[in-house]
C-alpha positions as CSV (number, residue, x, y, z in Angstrom):
1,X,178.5,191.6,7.4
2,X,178.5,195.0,6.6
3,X,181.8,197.2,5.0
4,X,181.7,200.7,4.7
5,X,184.1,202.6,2.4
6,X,184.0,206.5,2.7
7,X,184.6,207.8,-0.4
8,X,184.2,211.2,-2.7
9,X,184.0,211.0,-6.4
10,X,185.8,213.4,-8.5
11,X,184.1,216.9,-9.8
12,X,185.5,215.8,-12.7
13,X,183.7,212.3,-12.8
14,X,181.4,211.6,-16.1
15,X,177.7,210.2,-14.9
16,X,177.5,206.6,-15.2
17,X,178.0,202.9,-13.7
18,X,181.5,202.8,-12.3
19,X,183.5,200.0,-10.5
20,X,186.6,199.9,-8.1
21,X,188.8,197.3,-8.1
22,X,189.8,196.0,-4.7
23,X,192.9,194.5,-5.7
24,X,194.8,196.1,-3.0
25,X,192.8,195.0,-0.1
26,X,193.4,192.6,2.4
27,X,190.7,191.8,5.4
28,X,190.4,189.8,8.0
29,X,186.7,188.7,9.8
30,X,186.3,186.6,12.7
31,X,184.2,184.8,14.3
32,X,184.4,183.4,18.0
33,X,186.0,180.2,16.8
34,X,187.7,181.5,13.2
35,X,189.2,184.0,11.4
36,X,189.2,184.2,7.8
37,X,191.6,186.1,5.7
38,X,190.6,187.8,1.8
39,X,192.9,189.0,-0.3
40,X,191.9,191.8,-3.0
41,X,195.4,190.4,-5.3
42,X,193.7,186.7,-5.4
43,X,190.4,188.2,-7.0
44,X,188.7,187.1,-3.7
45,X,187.1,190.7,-3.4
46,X,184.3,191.2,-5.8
47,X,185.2,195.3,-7.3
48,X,182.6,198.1,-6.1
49,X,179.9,199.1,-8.4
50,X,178.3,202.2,-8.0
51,X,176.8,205.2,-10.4
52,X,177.8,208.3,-10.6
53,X,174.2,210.6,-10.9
54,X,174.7,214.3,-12.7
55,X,174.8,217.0,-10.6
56,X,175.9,218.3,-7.4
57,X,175.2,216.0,-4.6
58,X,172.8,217.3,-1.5
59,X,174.6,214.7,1.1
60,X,178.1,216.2,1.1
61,X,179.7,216.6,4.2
62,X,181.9,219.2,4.5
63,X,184.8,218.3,6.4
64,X,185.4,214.9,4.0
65,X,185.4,217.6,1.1
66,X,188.0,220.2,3.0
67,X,189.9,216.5,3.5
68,X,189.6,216.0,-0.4
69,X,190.4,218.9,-1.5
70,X,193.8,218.7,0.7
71,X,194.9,215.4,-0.4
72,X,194.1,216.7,-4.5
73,X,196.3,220.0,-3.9
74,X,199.3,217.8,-2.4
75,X,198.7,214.8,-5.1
76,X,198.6,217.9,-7.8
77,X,201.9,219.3,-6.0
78,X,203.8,215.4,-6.3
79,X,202.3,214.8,-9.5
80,X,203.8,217.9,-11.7
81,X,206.9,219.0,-12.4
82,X,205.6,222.8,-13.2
83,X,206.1,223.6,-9.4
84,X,203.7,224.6,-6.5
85,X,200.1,224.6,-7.5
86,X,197.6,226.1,-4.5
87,X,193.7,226.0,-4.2
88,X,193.2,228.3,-6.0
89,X,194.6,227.1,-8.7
90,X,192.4,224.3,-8.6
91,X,189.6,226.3,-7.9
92,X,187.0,226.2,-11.1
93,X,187.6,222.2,-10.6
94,X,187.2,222.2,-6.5
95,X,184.2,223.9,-6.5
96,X,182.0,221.9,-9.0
97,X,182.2,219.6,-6.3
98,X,181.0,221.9,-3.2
């Protein structure tokens, strides 16, 4: 069994092993005869390791990044109390990843 997470690391992201917990996962698989839950909570999901390489990556796709970018300008907007903030506010951060 394969799972695939889609997923775009922060500009601001120091080089380096790196893990995700999964403790707010839940999955199912199934079999023809079965189906057999895993919960993230009970620490039956191992956490996902990966590195982090320096630099600027040459396997971007653009339309996950235009998706990033709009989730971090509303999560910016939620997350202050100084008001509005737009792209281009964020923009010397934004475009070390592009």
């Amino acid at each position: 069994m394969t799972w695939e997470l889609k997923a775009v690391v922060s500009p601001l992201a120091k080089p380096g092993p790196k893990s995700i917990p999964l403790n707010t996962v839940s999955l199912q698989v199934c079999d023809a005869m079965n189906c057999y839950p895993a919960y993230g909570r009970r620490s039956q999901l191992p956490e996902v390791e990966f590195r982090v390489e320096p630099g600027r990556s040459d396997r971007m796709n653009e339309a996950d990044l235009e998706q990033v970018r709009a989730v971090f300008v509303r999560a910016v907007n939620t997350l202050t109390k100084v008001g509005p903030v737009n792209e281009a506010d964020l923009a010397p951060q934004l475009q070390r990843a592009s």
